[in-house]
N, C-alpha and C positions, 0 to 999 in steps of 0.2 A: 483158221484157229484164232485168231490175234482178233479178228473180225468179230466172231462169238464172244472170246473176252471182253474185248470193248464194248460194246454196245449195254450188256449187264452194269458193269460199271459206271456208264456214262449214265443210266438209268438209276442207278444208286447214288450218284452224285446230283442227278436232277430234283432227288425225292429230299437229302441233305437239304439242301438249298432251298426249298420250297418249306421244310418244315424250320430251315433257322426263322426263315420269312415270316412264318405265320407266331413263332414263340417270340418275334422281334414286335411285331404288330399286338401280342396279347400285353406282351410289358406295358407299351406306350400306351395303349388302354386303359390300364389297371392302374398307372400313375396317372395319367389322366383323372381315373375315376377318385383317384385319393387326393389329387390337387383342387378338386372341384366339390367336393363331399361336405368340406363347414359352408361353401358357399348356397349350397343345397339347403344344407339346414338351416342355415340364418336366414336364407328367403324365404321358408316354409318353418314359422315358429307355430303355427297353431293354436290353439288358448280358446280365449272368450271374452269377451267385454268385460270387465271390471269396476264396480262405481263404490269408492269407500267415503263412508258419511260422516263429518264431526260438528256435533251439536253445536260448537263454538268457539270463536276466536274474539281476543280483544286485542284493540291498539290503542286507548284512550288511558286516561286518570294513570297515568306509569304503568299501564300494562301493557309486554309484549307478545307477540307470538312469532313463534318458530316454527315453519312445517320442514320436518325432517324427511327426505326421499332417498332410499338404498337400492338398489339393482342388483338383485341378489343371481343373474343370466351371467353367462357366460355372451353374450351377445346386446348391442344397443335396446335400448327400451323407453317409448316417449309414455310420460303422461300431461295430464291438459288441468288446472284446475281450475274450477270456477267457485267463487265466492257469491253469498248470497248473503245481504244485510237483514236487518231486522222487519222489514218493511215486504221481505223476500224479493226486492228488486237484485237483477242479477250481473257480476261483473268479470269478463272474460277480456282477458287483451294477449297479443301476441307474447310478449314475457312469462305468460303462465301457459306456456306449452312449450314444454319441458325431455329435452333428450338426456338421458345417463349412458354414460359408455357401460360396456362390462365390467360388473362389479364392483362400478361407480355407487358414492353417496354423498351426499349435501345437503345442506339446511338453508333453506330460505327466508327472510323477516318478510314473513305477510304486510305488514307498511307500506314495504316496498313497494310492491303492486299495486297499493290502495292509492299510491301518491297524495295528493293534493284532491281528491275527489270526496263531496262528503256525503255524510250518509252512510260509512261504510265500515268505521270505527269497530264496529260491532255486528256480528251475524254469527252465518254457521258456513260451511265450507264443503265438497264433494273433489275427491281425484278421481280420477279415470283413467282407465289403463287400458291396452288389450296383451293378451298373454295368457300363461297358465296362472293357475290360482295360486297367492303368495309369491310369485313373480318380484312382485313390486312391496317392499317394506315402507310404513309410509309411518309418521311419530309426530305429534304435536305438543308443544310443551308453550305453558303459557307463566311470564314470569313477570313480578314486580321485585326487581331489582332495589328499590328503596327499603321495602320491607321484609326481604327477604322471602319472598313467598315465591312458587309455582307449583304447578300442578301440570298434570299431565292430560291428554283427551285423550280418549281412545278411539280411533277408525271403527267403521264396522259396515257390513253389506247389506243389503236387504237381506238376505238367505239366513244371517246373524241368528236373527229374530224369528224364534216359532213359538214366543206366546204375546199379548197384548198387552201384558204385563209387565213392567221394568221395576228392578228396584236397586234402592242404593243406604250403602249405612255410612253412619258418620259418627262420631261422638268429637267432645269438646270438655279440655284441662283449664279453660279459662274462661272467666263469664263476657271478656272482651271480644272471642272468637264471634264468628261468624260464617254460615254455613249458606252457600246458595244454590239453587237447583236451576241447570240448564235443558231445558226445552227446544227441539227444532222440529218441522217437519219435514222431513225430505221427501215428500212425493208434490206433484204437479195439485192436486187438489186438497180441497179443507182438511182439517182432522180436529175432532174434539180430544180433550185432556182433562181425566179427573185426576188428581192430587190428594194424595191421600199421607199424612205424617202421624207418627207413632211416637209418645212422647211416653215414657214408663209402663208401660208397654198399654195404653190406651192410645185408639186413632181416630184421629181428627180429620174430617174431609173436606179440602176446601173449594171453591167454584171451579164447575167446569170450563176447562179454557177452550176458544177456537182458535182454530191456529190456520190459518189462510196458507195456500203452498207456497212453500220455503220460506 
């Protein structure tokens, strides 16, 4: 009798014991899986290449520029830039490849980078990124601090662009102002530019320009 009792029991306590085992084993698992889960995702961020284009920067005649970079991820994000002068020769050095922490931002004196090398005063500029789209905020502001002036450039992608057409308006409170139009091209080969200005509401077209890449 004792014998029959037993053996039930000892089989009901084999089955305890094997099922704390197995809800011991799900735990460690399950924290495991939740200690491991951003390391997951920050290895596999996904995205696409990213190339944002600005017609223009200056360092010359008391002009600065500032390229402004925001990391809007919850996770690190490098970009790389390279600078192209007017002649479209192209300047990459290791200081323009560029880490932000998470929801890091900074601004940079393009100078900086230009050092002591010349020819360089003057161009257009490309950042790179990889990631998702908007990932990386990017701001360019170009100022002369003597006379108070700066303006802003705008970024922009290839995808930007779905007509051949650009246009820009201006006006002017003084007959001293001064309005100037920046041109770059950003691909690997030529591009012609017709210029076209509208003065009371008649337009004037002026020569087509080439524009050799970059």
């Amino acid at each position: 009798m004792a014998k029959e009792i037993r053996e039930p029991f000892l089989g009901l306590l084999a089955l305890i014991i094997v099922s704390l085992g197995l809800y011991g084993l799900v735990r460690v698992s399950s924290n495991a899986a939740k200690s491991n889960g951003p390391l997951i995702q920050s290895a596999d961020l996904g995205g696409s290449d990213h190339y944002l284009y600005a017609a223009t920067y200056l360092t010359k005649a008391g002009w600065s520029s500032m390229l402004g970079l925001n990391n809007s991820q919850n996770h690190p994000i490098t970009a790389r830039i390279t600078l192209f002068n007017k002649q479209g020769r192209e300047l990459n050095t290791p200081a323009m490849e560029i880490t932000l922490g998470p929801r890091q931002n900074h601004g940079f004196n393009i100078a900086d980078w230009i050092g002591n090398r010349n020819g360089f005063d003057q161009g257009s500029l490309v950042v790179f990124f990889h990631g998702p789209s908007m990932a990386l905020g990017v701001q360019e502001i170009i100022t002369d601090a003597e006379h108070s002036l700066n303006f802003d450039v705008h970024l922009t992608e290839y995808d930007d662009f779905k007509s051949n057409r650009a246009e820009g308006l201006w006006w002017t409170l003084k007959e001293e102002s001064e309005a100037k139009v920046y041109i770059a091209n950003t691909r690997d080969s030529a591009s012609n530019v017709t210029p076209v200005f509208y003065v009371r509401g008649e337009s004037h077209q002026g020569e087509t320009i080439n524009l050799a890449g970059h």
